[in-house]
N, C-alpha and C positions, 0 to 999 in steps of 0.2 A: 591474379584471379579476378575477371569483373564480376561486382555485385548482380545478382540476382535482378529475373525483371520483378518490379513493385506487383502485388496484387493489391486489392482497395483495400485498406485498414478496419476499414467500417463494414461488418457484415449487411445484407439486404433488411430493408426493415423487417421481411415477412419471416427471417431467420430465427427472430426474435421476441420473447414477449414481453413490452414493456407494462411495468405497473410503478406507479406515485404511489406513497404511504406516506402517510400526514399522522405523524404518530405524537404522543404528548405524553414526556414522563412527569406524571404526576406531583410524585415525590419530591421534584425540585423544581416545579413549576418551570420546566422549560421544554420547549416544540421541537421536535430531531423527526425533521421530513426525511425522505428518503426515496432513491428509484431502484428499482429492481428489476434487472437483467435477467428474462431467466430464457432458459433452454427449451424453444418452439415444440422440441419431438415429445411425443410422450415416455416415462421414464417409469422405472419400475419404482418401487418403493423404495427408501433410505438410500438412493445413486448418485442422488447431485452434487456435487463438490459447491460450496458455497465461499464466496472469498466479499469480504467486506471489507467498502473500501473508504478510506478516509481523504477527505480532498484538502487541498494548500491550502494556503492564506488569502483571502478574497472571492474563493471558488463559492462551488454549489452543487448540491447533488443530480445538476442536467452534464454538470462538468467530465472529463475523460470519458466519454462516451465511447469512441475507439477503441477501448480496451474494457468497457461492459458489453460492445454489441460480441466482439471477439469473443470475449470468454464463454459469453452464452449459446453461441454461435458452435461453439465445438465444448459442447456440452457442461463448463460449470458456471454457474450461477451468480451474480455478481449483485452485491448490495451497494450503491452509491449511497450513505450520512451523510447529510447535510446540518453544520457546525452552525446555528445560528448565533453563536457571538462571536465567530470569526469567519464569516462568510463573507458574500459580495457587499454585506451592506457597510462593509468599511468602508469602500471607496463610493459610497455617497454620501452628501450633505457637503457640507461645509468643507472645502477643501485646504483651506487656513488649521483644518483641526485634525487632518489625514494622521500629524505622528501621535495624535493623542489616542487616536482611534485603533491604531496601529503597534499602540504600546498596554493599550488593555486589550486585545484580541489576543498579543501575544503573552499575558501577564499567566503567572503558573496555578492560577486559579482556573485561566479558561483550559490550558493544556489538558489538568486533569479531569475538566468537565468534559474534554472535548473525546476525553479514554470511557467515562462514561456514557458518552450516547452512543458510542460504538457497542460495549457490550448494552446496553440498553434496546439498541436496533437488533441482537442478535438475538434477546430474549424473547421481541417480539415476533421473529419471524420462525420461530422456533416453537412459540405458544402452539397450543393443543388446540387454538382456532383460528388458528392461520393457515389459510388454504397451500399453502405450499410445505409446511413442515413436514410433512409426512415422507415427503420424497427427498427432505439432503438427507447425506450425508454426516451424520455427525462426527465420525472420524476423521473427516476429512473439509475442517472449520479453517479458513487462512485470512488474516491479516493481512492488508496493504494499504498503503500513501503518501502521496508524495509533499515531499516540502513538508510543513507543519504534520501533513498527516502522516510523513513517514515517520515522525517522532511520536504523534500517536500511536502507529503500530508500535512501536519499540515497546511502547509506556503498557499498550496491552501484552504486551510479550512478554516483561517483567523489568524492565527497566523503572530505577527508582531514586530518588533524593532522598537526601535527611535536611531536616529542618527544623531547628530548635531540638536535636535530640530526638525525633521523633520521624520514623521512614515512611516517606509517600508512598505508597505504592499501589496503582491498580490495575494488577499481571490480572488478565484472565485465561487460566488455562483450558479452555474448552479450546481454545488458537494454538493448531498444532504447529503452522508454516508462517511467516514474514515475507512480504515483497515491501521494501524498503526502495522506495526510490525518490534520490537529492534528498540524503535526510539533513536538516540546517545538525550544526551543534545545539548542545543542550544550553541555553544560553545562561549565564554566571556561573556555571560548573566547570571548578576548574579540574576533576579529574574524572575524567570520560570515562574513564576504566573503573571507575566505584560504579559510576550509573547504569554501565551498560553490561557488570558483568554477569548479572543477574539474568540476562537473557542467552535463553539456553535450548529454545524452538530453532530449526532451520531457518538461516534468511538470504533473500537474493537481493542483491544490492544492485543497483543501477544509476549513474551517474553519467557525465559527460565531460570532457576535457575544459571545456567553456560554461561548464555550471557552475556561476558566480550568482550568487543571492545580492541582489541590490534593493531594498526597503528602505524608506524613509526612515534612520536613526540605526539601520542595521545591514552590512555587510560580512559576506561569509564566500573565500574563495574555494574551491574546489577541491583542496587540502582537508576541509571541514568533511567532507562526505568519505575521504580514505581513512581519516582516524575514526570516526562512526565506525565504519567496517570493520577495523582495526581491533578496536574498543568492544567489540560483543562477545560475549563471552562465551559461546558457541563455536567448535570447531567444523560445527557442519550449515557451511554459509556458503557462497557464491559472491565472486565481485565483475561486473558487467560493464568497461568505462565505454562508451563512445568517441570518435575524434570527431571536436569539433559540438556541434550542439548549444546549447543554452539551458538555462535552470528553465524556464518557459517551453521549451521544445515538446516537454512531456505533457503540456496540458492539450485542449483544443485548437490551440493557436497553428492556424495551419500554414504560415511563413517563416515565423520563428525557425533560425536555423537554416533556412533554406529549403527552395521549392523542392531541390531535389532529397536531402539528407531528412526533411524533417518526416516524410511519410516513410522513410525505410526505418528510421527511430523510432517511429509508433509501432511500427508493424515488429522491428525487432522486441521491443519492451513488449506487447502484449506475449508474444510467440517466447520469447525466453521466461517468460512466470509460469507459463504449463510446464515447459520444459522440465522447468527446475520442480514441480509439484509431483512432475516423474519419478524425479529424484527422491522426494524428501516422505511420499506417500507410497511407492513402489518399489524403492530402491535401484534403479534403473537409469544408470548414469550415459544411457545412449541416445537419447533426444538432446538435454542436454551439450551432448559433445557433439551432434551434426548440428545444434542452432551455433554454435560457436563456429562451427568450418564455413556454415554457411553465409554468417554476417560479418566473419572475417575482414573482410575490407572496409567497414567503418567501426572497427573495434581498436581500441586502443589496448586494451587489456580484455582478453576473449575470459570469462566464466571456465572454471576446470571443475569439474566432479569432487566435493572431497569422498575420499576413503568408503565404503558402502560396509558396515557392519552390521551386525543385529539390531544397535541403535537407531543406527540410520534408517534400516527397514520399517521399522516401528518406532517413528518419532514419539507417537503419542501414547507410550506404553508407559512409560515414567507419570504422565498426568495423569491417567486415568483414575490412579488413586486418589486425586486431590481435588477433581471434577465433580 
């Protein structure tokens, strides 16, 4: 079966309405920018699906723009966080000091800052004076990001340590769905399956055969993103592998990967996270199963539907209590 022809990954500008928010939580004296994707048509009240997303290590909230113009593009909403103690400004200054830079970006102080600007960014666009709350959706709140920020989403999902006796944890349940893609391991935790089985949202996993983590003082082959998937404690997940690819394929980099594979990887990863949102918010395991037949040919491992029960229909029927 040959691959599909590519259509552009990136919707038309005028698809789209972009907006910057320059927000500041107070409380801890620190700045969580952020861009906002949202959907051009006009929308009735409480419609939008909104998916906040968390960016890698080094990134920035101008970052995966491919998969904000997409989503907005065919109607949900997309919030890019911008982490300012693990953003781009690691790789500037002094480049003699990149692993120091490198090693407090990723130290478990910023992880868990990095769970709070996300819900932080969701509070904000949610407030009673913010011109877009009125039209999402709040049933339908989803979680994603990759590299560093797919373990963000985890950590918003309910994923947790203990430390000295005492459990990290900051689940936000108002996050009914996960798109988890190249999540690194949880790094000094040796069992995956304490941290992760707390998380109990749907999540879709996306990876590629050649997603190797290479950082200054840190390496993670490809094996690290199957036991993540493994490790969640959720039996209604999705796993996505690519052949072929790179850990970098999924950001902006548009050679990474290859001229040909890396824009069908974009275009698949955005198009398989509605898919699966099918799933996880309508119970509707048939978009899903044609994105699988249809990218077939650079799939290593195609995404299968789990099971569609009452649960499943209404992910967010367990939290609402706790919300």
């Amino acid at each position: 079966m040959a691959a599909r022809t590519i259509r552009p990954a990136a919707a038309a500008p005028e698809d789209v309405r972009i907006a910057d928010l320059d927000w500041v939580d107070a409380r801890r004296d620190r700045r969580v920018p952020a861009r906002l994707y949202w959907p051009s048509a006009a929308a009735p009240a409480g419609s939008v699906p909104l998916i906040v997303f968390s960016h890698g290590l080094g990134q920035s909230r101008t970052g995966y723009s491919y998969l904000g113009r997409h989503w907005a593009a065919r109607g949900t909403a997309s919030l890019h966080v911008q982490h300012v103690g693990s953003d781009r400004s690691v790789w500037a200054g002094n480049p003699f000091e990149v692993l120091d830079r490198v090693n407090v970006a990723a130290d478990e102080r910023e992880a868990l800052a990095r769970a709070a600007d996300v819900s932080f960014a969701l509070d904000r666009i949610l407030d009673a004076n913010s011109a877009f709350a009125a039209f999402i959706d709040r049933s339908r709140l989803v979680a994603a990001g990759h590299s560093y920020g797919a373990n963000t989403t985890l950590i918003v999902g309910g994923a947790r340590v203990v430390r000295d006796g005492r459990t990290l944890d900051r689940r936000d349940p108002r996050f009914k769905v996960g798109i988890v893609v190249s999540a690194p391991p949880f790094y000094g935790e040796r069992d995956l399956n304490a941290v992760l089985a707390a998380v109990t949202m749907p999540t879709f996993h996306v990876t590629a055969t050649e997603d190797v983590i290479a950082l200054p003082g840190r390496r993670s082959p490809v094996q690290d993103r199957l036991d993540v998937y493994a490790a969640v404690g959720t039996t209604r997940k999705a796993l996505a592998v690519f052949q072929g690819g790179s850990h970098s394929i999924f950001t902006d980099r548009a050679l990474t990967g290859g001229v040909t594979l890396n824009p069908q990887v974009k275009q698949a990863t955005a198009e398989g996270a509605l898919a699966f949102l099918d799933l996880a918010f309508r119970g509707d395991p048939s978009p899903l199963a044609s994105w699988s037949e249809t990218w077939r040919p650079i799939l290593a491992v195609a995404p299968t539907a789990y099971p569609v029960g009452e649960s499943s229909r209404n992910p967010s029927r367990r939290d609402r209590s706790r919300s």
